[in-house]
Z-matrix of the N, CA and C atoms (Angstrom, degrees):
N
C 1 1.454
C 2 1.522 1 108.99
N 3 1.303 2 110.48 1 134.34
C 4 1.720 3 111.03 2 -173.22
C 5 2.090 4 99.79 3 -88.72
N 6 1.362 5 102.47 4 166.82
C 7 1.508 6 96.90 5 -168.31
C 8 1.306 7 92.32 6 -100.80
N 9 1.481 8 98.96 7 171.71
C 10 1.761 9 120.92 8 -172.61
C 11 1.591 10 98.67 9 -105.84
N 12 1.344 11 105.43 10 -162.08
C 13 1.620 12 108.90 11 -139.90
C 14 1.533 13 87.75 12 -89.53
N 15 1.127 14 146.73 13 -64.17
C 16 1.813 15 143.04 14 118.19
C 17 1.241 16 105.63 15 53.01
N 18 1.365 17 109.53 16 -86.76
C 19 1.853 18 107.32 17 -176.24
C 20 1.059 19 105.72 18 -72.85
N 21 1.334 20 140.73 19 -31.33
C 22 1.641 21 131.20 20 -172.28
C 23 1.503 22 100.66 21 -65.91
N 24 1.510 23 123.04 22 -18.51
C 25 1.557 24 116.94 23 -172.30
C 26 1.831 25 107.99 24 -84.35
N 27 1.686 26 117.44 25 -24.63
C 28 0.957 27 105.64 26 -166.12
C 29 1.546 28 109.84 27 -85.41
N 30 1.644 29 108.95 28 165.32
C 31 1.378 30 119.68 29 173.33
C 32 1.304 31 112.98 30 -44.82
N 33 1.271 32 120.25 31 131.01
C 34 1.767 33 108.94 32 175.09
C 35 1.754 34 100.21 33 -135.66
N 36 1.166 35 120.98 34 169.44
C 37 1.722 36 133.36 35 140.94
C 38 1.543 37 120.40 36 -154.27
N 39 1.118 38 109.13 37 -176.18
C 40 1.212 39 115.66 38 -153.09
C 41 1.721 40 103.31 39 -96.27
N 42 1.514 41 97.70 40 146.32
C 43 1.843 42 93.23 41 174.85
C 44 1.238 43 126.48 42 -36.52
N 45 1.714 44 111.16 43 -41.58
C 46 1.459 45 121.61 44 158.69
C 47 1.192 46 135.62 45 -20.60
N 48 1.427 47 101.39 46 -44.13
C 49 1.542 48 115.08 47 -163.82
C 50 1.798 49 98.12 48 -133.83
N 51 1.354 50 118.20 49 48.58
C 52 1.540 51 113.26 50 162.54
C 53 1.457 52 137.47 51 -78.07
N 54 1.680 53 99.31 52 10.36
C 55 1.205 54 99.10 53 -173.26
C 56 1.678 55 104.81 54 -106.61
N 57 1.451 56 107.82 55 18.68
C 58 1.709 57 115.41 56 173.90
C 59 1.192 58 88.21 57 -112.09
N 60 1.361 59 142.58 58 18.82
C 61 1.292 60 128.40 59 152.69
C 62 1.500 61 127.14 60 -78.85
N 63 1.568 62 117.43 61 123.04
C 64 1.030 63 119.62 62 -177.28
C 65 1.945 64 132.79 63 -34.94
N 66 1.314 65 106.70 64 152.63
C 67 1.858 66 104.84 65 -170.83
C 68 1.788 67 74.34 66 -106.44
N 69 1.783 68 127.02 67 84.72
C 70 1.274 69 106.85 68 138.05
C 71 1.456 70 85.82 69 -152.77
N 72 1.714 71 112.77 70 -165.60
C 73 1.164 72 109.46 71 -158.12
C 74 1.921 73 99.73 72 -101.11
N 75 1.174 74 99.03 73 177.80
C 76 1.463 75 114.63 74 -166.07
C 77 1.539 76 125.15 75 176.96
N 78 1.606 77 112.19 76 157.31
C 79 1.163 78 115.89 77 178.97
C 80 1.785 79 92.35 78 -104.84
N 81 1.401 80 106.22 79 142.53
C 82 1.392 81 127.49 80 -174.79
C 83 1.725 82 139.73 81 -114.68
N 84 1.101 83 139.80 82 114.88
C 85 1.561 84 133.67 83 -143.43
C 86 1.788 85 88.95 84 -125.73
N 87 1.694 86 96.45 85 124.45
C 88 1.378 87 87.84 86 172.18
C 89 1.518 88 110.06 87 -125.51
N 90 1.474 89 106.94 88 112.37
C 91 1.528 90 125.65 89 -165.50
C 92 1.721 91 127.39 90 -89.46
N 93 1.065 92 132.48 91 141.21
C 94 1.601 93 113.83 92 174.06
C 95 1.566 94 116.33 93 -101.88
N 96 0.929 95 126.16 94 -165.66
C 97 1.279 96 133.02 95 -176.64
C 98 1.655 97 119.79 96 -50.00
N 99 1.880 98 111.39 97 -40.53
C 100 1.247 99 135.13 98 -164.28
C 101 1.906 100 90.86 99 -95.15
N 102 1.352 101 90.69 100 16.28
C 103 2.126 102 84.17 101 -175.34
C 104 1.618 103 135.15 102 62.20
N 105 1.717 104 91.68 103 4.08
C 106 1.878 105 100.55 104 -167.86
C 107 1.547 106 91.30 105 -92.67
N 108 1.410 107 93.08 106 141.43
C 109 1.669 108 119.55 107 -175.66
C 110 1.213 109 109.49 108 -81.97
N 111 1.187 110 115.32 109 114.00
C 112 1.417 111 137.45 110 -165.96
C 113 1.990 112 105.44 111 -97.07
N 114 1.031 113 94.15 112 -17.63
C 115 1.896 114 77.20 113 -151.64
C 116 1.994 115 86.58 114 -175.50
N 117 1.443 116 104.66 115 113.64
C 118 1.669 117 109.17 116 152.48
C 119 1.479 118 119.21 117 -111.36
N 120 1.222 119 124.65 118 153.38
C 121 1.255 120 126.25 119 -146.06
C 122 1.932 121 93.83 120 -154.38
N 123 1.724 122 103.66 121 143.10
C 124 1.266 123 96.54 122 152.14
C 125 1.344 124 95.05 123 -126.73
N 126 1.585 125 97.28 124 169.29
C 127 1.617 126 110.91 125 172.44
C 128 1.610 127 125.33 126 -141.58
N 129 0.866 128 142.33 127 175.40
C 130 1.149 129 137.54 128 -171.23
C 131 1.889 130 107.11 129 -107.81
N 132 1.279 131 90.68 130 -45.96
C 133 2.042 132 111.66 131 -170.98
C 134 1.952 133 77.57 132 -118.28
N 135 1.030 134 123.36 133 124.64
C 136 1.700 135 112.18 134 145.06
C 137 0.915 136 132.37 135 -92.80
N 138 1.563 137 120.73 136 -5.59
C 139 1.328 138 137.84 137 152.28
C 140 1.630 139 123.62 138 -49.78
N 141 1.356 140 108.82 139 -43.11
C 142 1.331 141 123.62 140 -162.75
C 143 1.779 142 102.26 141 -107.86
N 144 1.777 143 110.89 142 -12.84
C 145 1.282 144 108.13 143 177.73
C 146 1.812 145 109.20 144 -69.70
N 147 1.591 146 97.32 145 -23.21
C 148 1.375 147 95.13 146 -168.70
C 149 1.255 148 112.34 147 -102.25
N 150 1.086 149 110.39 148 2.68
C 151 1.840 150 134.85 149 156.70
C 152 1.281 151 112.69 150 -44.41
N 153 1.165 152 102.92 151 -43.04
C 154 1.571 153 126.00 152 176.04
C 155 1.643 154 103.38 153 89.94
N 156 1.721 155 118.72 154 37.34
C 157 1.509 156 130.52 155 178.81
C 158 1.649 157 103.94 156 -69.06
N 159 1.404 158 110.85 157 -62.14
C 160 1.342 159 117.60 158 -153.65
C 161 1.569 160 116.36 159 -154.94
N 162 1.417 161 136.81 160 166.40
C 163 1.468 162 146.21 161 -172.05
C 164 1.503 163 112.75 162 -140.68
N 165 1.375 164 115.77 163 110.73
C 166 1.408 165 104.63 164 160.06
C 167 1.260 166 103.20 165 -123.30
N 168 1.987 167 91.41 166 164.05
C 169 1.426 168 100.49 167 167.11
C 170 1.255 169 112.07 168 -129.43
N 171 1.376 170 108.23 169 155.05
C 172 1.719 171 101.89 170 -162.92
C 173 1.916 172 79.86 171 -157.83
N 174 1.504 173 93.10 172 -123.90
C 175 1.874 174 109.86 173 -167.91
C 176 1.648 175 91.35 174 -56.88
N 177 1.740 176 122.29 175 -31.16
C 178 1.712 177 91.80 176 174.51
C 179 1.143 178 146.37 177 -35.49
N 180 1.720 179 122.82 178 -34.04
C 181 1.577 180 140.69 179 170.82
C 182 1.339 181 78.09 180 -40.86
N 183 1.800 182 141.35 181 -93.41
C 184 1.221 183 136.43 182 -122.90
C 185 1.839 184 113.15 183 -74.04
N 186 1.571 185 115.90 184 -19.49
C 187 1.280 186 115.67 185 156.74
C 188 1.619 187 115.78 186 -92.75
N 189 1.016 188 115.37 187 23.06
C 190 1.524 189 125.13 188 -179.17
C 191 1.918 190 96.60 189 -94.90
N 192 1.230 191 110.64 190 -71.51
C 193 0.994 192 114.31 191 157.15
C 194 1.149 193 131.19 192 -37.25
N 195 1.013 194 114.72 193 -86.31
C 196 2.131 195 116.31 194 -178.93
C 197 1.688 196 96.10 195 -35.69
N 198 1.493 197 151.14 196 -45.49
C 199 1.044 198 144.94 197 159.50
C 200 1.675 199 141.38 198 -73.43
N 201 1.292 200 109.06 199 -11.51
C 202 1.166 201 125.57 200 174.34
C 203 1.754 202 102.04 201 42.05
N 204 1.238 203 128.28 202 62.84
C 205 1.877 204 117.55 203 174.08
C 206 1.148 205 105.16 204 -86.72
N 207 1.155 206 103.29 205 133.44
C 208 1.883 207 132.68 206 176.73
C 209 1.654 208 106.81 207 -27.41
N 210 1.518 209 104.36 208 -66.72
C 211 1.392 210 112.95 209 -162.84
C 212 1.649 211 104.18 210 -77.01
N 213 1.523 212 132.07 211 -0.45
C 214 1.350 213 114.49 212 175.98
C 215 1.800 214 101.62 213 -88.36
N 216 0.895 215 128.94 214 0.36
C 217 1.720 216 141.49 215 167.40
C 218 1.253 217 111.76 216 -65.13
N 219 1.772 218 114.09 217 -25.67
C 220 1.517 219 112.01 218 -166.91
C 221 1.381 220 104.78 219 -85.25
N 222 1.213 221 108.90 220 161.79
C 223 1.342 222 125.78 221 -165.69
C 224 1.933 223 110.97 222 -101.51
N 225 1.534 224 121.80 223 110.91
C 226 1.439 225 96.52 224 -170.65
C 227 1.552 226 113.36 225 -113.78
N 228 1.416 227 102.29 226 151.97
C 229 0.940 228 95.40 227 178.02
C 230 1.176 229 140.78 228 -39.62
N 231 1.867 230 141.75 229 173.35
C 232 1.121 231 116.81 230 164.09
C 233 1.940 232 94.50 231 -154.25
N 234 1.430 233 100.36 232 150.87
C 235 1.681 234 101.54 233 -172.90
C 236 1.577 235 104.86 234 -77.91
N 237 1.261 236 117.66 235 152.14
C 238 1.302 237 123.46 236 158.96
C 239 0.855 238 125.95 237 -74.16
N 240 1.615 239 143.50 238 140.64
C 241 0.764 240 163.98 239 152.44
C 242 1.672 241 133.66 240 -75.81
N 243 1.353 242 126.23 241 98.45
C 244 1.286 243 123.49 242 -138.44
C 245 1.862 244 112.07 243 -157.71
């Protein structure tokens, strides 16, 4: 699904440069080159989400939906515990 006029307004940067991403919380759009929404995300730190610390989900379900992205369908792994 390509994005509406909405995400083109918000602050963005590039994976390159995730470490000028802000330490507060937020809902998150992860886009490719062609602008199709790959992946919504909330976070608590978005600094530290892309740290690769931690994942929550909260108000994401409701932009999960309104966008339907491919890769939030996938299924991820998870370690055992044992």
């Amino acid at each position: 699904m390509n994005i509406n006029e909405y995400i083109l307004q918000l602050p963005h940067t590039s994976i390159k440069n995730r470490e000028l991403l802000p330490e507060k919380s937020g809902i998150y759009y992860v886009l490719d080159e062609q602008f199709i929404v790959w992946y919504v995300g909330q976070a608590k730190n978005l600094r530290s989400r892309w740290a690769g610390d931690s994942h929550h989900r909260a108000m994401e379900r409701q932009r999960i939906e309104e966008y339907n992205p491919q890769l939030n369908g996938t299924k991820i792994k998870t370690s055992e515990k044992g």
